[in-house]
PyMOL Python script that loads the backbone (N, CA, C, O; Angstrom):
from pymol import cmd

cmd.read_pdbstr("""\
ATOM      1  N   UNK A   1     -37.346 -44.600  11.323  1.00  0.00           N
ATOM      2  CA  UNK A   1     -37.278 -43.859  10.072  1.00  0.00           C
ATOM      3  C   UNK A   1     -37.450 -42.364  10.339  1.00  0.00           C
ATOM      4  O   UNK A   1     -36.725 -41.567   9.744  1.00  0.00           O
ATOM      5  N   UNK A   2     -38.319 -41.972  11.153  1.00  0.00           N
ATOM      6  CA  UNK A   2     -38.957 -41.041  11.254  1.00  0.00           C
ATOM      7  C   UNK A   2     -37.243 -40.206  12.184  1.00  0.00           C
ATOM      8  O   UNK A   2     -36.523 -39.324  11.717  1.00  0.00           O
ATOM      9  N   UNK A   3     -37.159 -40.641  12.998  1.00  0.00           N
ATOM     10  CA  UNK A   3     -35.664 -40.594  14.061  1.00  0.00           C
ATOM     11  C   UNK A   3     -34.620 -40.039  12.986  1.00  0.00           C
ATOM     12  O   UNK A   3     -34.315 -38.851  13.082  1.00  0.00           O
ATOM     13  N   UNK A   4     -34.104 -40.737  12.063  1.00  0.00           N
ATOM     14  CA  UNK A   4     -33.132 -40.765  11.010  1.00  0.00           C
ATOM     15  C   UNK A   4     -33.800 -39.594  10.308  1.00  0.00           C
ATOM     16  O   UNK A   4     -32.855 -39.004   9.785  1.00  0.00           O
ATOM     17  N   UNK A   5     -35.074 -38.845   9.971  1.00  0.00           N
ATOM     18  CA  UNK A   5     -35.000 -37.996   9.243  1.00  0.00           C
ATOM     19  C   UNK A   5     -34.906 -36.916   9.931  1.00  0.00           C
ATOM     20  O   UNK A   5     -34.452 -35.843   9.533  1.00  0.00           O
ATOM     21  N   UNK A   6     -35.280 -37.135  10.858  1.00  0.00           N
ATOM     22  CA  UNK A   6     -34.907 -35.710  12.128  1.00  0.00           C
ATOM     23  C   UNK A   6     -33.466 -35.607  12.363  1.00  0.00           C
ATOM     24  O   UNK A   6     -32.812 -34.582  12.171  1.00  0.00           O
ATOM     25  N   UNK A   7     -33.052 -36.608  12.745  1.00  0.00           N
ATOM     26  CA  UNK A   7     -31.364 -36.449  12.994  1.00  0.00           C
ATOM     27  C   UNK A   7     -30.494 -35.462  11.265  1.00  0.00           C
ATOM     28  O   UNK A   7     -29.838 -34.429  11.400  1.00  0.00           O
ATOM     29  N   UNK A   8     -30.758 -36.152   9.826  1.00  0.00           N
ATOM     30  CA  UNK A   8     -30.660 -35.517   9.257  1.00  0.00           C
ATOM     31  C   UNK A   8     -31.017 -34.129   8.801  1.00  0.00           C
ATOM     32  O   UNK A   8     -30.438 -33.342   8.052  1.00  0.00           O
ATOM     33  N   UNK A   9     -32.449 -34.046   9.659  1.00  0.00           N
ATOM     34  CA  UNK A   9     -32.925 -32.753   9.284  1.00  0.00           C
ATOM     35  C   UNK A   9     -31.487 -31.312   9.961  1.00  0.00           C
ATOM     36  O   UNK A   9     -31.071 -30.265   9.464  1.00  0.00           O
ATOM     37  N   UNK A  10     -31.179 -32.064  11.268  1.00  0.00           N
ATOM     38  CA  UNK A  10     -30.756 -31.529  12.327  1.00  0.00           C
ATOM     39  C   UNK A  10     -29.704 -31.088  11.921  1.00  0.00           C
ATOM     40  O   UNK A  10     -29.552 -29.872  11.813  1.00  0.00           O
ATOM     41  N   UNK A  11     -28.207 -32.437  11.426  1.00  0.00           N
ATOM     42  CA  UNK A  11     -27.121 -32.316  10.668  1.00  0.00           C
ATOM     43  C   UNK A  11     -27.119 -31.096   9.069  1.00  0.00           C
ATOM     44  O   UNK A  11     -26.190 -30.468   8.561  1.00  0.00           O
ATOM     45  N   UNK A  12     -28.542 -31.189   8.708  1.00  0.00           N
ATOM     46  CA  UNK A  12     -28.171 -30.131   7.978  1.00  0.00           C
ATOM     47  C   UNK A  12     -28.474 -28.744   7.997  1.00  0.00           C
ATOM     48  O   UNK A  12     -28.156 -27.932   7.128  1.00  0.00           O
ATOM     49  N   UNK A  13     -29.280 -28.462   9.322  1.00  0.00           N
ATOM     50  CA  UNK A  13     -29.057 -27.137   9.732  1.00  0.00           C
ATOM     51  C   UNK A  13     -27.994 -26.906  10.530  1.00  0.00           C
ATOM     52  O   UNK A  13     -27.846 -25.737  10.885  1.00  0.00           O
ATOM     53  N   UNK A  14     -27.385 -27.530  10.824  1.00  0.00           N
ATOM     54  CA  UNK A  14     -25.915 -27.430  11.668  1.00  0.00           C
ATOM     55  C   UNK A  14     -25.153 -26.742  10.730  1.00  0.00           C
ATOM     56  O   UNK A  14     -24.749 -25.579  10.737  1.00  0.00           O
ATOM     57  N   UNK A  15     -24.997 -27.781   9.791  1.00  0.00           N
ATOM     58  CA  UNK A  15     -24.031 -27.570   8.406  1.00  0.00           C
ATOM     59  C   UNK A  15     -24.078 -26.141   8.390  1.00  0.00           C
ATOM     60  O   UNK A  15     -23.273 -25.456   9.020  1.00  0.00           O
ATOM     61  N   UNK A  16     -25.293 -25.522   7.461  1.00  0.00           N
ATOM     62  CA  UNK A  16     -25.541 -24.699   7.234  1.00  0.00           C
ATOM     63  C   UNK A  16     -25.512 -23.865   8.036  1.00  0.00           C
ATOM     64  O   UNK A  16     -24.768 -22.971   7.631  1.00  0.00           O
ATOM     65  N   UNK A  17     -26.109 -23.537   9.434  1.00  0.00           N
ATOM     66  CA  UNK A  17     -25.344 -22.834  10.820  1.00  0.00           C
ATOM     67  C   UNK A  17     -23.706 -22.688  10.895  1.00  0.00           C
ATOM     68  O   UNK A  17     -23.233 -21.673  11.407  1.00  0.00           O
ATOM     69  N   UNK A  18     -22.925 -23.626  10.422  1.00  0.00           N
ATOM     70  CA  UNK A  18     -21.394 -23.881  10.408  1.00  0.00           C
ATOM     71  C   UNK A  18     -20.944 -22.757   9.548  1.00  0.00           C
ATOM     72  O   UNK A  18     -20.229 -21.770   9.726  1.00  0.00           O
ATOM     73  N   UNK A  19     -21.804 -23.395   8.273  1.00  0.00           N
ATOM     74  CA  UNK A  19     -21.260 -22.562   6.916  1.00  0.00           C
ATOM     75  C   UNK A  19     -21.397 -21.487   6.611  1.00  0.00           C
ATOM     76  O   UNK A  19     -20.705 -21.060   5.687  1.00  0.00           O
ATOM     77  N   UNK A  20     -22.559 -20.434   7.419  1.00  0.00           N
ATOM     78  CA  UNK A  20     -23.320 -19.368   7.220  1.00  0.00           C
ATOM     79  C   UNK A  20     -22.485 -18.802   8.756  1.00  0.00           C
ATOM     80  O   UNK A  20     -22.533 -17.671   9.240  1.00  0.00           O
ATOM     81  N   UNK A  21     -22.074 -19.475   9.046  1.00  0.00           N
ATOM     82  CA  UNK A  21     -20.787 -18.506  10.283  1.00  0.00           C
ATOM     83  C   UNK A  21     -19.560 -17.972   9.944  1.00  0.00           C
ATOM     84  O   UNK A  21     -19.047 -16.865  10.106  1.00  0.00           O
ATOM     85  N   UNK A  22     -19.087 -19.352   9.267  1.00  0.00           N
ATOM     86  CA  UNK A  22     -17.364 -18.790   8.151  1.00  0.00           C
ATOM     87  C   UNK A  22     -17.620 -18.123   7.410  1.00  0.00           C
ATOM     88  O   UNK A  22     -16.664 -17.497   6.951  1.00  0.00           O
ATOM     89  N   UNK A  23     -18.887 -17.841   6.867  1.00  0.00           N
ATOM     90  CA  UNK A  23     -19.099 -17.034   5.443  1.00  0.00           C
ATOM     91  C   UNK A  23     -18.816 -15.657   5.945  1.00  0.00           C
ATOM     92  O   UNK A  23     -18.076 -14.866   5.360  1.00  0.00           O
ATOM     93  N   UNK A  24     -19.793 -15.283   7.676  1.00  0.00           N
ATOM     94  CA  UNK A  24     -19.793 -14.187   8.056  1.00  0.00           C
ATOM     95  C   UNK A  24     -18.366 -13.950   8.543  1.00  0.00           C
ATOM     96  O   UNK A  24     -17.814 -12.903   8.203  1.00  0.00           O
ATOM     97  N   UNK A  25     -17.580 -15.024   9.478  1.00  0.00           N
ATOM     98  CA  UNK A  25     -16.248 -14.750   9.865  1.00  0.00           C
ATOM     99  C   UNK A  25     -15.524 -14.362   9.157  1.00  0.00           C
ATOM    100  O   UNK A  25     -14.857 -13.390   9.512  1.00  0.00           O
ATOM    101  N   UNK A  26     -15.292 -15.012   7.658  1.00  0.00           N
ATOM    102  CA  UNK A  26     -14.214 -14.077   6.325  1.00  0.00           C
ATOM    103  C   UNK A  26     -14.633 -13.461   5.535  1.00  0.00           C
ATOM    104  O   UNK A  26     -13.988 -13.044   4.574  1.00  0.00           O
ATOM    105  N   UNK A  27     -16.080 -13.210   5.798  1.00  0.00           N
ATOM    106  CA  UNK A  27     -16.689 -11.713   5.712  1.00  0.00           C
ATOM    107  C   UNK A  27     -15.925 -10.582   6.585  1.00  0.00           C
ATOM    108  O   UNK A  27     -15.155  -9.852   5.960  1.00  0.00           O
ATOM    109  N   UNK A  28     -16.021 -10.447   7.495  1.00  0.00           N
ATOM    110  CA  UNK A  28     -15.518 -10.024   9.079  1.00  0.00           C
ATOM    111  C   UNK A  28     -13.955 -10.035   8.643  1.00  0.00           C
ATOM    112  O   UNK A  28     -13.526  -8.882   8.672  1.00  0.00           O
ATOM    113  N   UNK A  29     -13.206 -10.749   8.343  1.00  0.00           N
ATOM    114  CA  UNK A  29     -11.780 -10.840   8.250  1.00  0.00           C
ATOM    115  C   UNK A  29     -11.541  -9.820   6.565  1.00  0.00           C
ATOM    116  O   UNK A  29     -10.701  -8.986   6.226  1.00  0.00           O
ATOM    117  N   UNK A  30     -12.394 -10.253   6.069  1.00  0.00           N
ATOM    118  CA  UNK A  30     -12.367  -9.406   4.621  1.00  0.00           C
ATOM    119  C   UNK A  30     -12.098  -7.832   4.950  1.00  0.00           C
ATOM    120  O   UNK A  30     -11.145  -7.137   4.599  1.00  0.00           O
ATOM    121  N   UNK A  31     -13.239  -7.489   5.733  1.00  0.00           N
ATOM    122  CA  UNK A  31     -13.372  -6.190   6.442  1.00  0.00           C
ATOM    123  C   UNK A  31     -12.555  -5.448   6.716  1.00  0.00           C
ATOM    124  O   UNK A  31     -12.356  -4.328   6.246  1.00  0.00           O
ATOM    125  N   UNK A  32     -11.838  -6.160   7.734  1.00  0.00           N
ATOM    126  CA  UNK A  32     -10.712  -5.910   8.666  1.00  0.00           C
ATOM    127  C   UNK A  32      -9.552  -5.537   8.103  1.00  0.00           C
ATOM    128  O   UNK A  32      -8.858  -4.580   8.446  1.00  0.00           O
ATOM    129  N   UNK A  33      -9.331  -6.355   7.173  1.00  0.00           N
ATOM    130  CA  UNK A  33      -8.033  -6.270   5.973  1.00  0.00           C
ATOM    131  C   UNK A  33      -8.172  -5.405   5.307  1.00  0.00           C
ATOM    132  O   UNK A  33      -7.150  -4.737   5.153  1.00  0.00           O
ATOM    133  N   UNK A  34      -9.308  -4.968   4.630  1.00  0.00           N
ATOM    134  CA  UNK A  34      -9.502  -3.713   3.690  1.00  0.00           C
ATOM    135  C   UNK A  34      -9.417  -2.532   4.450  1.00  0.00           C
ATOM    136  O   UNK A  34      -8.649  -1.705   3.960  1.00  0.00           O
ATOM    137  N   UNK A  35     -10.026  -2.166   5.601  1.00  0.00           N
ATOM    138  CA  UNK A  35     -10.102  -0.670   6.425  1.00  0.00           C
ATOM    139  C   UNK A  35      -8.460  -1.090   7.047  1.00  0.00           C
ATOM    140  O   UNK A  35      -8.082   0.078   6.952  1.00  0.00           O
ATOM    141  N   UNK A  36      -7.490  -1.652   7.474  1.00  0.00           N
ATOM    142  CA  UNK A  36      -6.148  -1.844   7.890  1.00  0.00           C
ATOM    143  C   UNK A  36      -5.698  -1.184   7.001  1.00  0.00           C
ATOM    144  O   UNK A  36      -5.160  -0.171   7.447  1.00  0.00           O
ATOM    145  N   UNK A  37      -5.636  -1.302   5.471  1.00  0.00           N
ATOM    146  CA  UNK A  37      -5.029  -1.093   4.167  1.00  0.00           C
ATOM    147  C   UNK A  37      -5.634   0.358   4.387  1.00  0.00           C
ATOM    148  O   UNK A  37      -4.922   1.192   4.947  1.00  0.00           O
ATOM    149  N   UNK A  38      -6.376   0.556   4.148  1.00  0.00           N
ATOM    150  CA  UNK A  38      -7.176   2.256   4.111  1.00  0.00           C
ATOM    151  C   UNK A  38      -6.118   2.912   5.088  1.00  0.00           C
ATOM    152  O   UNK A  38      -5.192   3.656   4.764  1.00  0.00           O
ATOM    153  N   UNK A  39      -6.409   2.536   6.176  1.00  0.00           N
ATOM    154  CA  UNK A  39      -5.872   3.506   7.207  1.00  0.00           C
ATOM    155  C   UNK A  39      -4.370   3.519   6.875  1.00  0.00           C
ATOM    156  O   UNK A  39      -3.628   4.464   6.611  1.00  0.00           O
ATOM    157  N   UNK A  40      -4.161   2.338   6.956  1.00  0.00           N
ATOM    158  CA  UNK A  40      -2.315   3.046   6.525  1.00  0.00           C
ATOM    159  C   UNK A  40      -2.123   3.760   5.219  1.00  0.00           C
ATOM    160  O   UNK A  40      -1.053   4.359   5.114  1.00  0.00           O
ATOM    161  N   UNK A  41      -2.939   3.813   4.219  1.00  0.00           N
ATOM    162  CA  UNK A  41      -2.987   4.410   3.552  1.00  0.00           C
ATOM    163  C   UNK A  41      -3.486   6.153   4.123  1.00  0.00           C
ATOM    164  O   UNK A  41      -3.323   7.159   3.433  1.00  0.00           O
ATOM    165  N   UNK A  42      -3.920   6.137   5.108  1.00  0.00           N
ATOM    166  CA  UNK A  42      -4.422   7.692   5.170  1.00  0.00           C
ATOM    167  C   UNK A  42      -3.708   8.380   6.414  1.00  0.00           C
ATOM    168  O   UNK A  42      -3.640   9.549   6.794  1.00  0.00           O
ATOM    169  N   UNK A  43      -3.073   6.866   7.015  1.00  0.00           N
ATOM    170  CA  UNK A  43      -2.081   7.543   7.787  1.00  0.00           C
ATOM    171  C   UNK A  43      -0.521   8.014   6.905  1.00  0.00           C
ATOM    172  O   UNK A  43       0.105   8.959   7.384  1.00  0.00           O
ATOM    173  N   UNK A  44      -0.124   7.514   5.996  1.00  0.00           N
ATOM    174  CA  UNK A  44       0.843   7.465   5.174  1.00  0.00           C
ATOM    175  C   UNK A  44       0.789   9.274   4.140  1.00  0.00           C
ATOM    176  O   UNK A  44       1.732   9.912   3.670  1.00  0.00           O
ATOM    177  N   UNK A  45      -0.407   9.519   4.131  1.00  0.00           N
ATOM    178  CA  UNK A  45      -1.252  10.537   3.843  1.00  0.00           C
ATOM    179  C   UNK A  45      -1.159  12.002   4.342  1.00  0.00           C
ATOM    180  O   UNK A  45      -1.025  13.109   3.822  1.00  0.00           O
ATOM    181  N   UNK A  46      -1.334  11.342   5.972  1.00  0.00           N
ATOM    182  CA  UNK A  46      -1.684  12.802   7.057  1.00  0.00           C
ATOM    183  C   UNK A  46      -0.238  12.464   7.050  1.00  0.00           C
ATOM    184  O   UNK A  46       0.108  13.319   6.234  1.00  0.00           O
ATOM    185  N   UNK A  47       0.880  11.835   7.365  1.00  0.00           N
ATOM    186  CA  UNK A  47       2.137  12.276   7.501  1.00  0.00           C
ATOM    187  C   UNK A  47       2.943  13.075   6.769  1.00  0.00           C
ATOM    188  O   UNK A  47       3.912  13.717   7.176  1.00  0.00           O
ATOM    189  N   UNK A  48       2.238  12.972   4.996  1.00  0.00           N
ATOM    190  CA  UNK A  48       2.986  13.834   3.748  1.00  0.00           C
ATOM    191  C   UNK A  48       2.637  15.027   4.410  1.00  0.00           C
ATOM    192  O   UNK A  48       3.281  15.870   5.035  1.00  0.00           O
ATOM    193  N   UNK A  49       1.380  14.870   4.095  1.00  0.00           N
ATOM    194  CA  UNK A  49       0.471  16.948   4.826  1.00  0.00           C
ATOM    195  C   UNK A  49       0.966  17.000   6.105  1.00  0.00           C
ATOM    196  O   UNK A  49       1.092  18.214   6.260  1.00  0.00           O
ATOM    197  N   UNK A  50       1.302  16.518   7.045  1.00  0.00           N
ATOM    198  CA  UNK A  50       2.298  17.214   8.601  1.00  0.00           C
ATOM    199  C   UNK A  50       3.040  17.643   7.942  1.00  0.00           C
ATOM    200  O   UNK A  50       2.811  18.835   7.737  1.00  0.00           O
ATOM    201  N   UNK A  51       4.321  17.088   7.204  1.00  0.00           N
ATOM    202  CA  UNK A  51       5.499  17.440   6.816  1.00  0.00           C
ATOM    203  C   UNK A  51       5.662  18.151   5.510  1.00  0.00           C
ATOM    204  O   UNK A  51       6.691  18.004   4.850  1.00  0.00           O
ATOM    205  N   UNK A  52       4.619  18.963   5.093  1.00  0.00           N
ATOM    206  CA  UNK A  52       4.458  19.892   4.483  1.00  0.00           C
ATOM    207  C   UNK A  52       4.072  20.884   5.226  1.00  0.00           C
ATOM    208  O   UNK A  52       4.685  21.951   5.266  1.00  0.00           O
ATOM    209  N   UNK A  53       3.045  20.644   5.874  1.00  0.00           N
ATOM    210  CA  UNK A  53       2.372  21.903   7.217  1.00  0.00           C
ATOM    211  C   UNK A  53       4.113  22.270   8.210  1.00  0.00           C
ATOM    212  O   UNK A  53       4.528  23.411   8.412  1.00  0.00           O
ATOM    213  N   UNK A  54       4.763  21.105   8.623  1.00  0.00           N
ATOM    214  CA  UNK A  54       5.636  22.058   8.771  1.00  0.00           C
ATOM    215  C   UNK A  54       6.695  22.722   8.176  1.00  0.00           C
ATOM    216  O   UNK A  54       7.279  23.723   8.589  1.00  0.00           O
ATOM    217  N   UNK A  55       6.860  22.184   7.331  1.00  0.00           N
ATOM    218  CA  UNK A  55       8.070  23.155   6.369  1.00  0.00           C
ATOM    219  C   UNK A  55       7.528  24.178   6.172  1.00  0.00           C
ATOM    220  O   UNK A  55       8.294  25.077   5.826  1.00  0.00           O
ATOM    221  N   UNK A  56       5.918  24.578   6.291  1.00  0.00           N
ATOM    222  CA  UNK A  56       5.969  25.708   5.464  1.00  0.00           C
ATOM    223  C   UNK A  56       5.853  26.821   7.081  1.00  0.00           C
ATOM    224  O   UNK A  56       6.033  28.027   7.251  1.00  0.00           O
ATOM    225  N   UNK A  57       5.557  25.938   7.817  1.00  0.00           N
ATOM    226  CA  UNK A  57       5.348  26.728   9.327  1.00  0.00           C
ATOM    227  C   UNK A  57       6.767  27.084   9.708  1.00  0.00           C
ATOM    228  O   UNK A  57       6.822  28.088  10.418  1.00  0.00           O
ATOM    229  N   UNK A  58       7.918  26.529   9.426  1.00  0.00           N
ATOM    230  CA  UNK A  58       9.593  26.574   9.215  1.00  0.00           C
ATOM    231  C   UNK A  58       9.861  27.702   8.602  1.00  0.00           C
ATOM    232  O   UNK A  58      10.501  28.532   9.246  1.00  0.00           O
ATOM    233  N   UNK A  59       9.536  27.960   7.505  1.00  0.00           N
ATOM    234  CA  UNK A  59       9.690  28.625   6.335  1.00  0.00           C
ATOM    235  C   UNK A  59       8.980  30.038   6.691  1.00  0.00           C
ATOM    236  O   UNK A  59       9.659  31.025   6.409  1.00  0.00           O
ATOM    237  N   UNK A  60       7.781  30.261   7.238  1.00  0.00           N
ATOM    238  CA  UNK A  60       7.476  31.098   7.498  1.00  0.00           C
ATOM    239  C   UNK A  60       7.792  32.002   8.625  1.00  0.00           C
ATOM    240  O   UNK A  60       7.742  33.232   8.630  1.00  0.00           O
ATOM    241  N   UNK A  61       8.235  30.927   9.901  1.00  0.00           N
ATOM    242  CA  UNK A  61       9.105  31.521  11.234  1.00  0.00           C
ATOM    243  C   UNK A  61      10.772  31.937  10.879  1.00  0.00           C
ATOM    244  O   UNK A  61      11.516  32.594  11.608  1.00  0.00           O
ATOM    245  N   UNK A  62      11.015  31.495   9.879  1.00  0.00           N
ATOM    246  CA  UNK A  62      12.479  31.707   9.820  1.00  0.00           C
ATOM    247  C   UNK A  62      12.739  32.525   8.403  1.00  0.00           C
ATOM    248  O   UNK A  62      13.915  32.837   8.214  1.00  0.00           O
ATOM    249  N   UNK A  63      12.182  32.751   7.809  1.00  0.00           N
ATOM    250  CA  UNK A  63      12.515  33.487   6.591  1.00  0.00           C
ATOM    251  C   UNK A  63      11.110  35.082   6.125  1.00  0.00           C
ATOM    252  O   UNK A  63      11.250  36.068   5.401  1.00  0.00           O
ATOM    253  N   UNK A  64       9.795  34.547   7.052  1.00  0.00           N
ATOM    254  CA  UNK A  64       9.371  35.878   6.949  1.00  0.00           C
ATOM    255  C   UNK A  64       8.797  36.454   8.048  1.00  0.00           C
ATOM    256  O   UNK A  64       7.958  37.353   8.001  1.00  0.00           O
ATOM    257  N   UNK A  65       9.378  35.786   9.357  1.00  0.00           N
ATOM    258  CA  UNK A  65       9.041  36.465  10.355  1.00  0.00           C
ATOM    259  C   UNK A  65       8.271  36.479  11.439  1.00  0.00           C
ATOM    260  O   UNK A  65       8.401  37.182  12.442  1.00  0.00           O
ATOM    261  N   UNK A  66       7.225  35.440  11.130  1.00  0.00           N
ATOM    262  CA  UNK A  66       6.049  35.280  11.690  1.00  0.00           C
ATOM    263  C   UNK A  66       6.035  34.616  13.117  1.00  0.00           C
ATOM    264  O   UNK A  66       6.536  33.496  13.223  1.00  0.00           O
ATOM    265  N   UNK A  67       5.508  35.218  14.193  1.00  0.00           N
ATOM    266  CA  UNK A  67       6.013  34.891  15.474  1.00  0.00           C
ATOM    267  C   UNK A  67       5.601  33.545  15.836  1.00  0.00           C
ATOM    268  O   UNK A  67       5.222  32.816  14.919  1.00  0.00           O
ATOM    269  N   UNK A  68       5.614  33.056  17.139  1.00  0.00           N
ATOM    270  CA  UNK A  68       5.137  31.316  17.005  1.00  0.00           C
ATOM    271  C   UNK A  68       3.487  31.658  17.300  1.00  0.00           C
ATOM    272  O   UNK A  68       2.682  30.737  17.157  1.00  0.00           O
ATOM    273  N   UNK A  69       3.078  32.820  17.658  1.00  0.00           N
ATOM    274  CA  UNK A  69       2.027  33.202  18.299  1.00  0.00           C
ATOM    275  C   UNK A  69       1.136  33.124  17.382  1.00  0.00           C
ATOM    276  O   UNK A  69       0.100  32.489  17.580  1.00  0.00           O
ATOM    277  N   UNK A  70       1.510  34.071  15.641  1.00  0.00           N
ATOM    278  CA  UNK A  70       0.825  34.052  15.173  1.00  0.00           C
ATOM    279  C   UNK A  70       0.279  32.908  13.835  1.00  0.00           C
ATOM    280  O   UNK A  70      -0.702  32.781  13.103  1.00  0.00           O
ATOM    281  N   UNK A  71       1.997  32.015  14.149  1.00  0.00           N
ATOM    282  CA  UNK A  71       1.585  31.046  13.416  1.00  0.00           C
ATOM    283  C   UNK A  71       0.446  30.091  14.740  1.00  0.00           C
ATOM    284  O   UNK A  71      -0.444  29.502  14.125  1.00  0.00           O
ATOM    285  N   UNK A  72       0.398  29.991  15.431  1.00  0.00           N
ATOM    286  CA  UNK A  72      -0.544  28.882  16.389  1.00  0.00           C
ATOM    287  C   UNK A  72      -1.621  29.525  15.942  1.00  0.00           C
ATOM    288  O   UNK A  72      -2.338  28.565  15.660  1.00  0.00           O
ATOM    289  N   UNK A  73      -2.198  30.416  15.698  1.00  0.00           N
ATOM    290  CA  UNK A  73      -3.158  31.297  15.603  1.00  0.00           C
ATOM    291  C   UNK A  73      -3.616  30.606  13.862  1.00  0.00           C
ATOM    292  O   UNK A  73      -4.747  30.211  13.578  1.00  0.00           O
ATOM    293  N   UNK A  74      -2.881  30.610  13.274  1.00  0.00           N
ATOM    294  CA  UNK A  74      -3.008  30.390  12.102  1.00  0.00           C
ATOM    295  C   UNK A  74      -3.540  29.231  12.091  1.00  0.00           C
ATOM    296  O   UNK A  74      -4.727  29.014  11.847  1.00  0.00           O
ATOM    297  N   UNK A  75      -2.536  28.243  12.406  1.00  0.00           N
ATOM    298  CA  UNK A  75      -2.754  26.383  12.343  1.00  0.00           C
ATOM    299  C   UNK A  75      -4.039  25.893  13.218  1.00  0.00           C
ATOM    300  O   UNK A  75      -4.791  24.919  13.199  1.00  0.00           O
ATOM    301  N   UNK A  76      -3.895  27.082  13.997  1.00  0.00           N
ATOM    302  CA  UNK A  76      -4.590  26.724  14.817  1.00  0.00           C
ATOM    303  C   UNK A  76      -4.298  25.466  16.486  1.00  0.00           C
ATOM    304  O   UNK A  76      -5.051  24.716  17.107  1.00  0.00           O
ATOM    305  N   UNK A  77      -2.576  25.903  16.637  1.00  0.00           N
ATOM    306  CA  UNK A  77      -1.899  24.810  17.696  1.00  0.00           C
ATOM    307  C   UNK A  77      -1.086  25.551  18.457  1.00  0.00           C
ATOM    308  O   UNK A  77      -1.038  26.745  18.162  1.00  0.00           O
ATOM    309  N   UNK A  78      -0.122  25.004  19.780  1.00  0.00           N
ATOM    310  CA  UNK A  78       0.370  25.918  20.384  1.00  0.00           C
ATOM    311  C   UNK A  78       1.207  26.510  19.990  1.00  0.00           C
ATOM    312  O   UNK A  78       1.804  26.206  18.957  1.00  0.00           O
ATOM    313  N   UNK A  79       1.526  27.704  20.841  1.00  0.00           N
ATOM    314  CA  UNK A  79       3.096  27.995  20.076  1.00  0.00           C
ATOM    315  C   UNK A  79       3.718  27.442  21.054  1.00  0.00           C
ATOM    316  O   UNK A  79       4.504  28.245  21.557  1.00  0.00           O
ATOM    317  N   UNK A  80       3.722  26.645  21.450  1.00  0.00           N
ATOM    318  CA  UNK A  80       4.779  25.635  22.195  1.00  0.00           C
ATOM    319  C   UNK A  80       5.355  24.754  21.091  1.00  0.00           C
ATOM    320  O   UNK A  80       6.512  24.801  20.674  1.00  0.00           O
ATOM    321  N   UNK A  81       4.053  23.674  20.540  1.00  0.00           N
ATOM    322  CA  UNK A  81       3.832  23.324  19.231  1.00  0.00           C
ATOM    323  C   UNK A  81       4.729  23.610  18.286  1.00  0.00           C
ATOM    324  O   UNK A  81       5.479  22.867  17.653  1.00  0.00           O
ATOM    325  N   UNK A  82       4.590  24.638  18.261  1.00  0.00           N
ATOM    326  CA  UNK A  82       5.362  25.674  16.989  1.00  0.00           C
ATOM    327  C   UNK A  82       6.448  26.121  17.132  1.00  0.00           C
ATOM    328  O   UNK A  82       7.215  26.073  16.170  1.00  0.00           O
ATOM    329  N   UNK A  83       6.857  26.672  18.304  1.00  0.00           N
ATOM    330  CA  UNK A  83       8.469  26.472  18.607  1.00  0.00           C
ATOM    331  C   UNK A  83       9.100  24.785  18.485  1.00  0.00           C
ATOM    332  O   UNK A  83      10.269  24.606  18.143  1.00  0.00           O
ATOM    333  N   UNK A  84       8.192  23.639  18.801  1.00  0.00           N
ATOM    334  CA  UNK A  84       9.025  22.385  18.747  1.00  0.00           C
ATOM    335  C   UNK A  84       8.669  22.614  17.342  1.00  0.00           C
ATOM    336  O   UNK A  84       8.785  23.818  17.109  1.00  0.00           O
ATOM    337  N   UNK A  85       8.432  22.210  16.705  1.00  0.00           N
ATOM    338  CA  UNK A  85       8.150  22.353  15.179  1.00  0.00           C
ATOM    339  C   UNK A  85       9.402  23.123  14.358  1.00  0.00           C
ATOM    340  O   UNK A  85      10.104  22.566  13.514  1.00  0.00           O
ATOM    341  N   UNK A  86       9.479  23.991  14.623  1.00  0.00           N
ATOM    342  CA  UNK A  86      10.644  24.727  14.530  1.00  0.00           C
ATOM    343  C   UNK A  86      11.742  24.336  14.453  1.00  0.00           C
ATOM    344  O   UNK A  86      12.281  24.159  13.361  1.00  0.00           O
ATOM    345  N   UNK A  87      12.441  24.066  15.794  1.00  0.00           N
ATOM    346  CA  UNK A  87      13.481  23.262  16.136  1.00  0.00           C
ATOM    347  C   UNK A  87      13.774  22.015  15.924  1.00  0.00           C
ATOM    348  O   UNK A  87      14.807  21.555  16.411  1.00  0.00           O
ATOM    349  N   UNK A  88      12.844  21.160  15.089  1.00  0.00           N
ATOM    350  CA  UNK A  88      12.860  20.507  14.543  1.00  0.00           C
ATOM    351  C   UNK A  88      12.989  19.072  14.980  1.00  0.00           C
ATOM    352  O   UNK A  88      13.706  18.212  14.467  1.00  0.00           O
ATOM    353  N   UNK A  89      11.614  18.869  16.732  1.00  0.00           N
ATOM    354  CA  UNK A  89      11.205  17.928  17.687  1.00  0.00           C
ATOM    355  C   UNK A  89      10.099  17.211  16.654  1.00  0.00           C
ATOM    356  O   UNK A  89       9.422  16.258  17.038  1.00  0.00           O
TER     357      UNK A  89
END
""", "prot")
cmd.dss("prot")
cmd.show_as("cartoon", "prot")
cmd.util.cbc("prot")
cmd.orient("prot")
């Protein structure tokens, strides 16, 4: 008797060891899925603002002048950078 209540005692901390693992695993998978979604969302984001940062870095080398020197200076990137930018790499 005593055997049988231990064995059950045993089976139901297992259980519960089992169940309190999946809870954390699609906890964990929950996670994963939500910050995936974020990031492509903020990568989807930084790509609008690149492609605004360069049109206007375009716009400013070709219509008011501004050397690649002093746009790197500005953005704060090379003017290597900024000549490909330009040319439209």
């Amino acid at each position: 008797m005593e055997d049988e209540l231990n064995d059950l005692l045993t089976q139901a901390q297992e259980n519960i060891s089992d169940n309190v693992g999946k809870q954390q695993e699609e906890q964990y998978i929950q996670v994963l899925n939500d910050s995936l979604v974020e990031l492509v969302k903020l990568k989807n984001t930084t790509d609008d603002y690149i492609m605004i940062r360069n049109t206007a870095i375009q716009r400013l080398y070709s219509e008011c002048g501004y050397s690649a020197i002093q746009l790197g200076d500005i953005v704060g990137i090379s003017r290597q950078m900024i000549h490909n930018i330009v040319k439209g790499k």
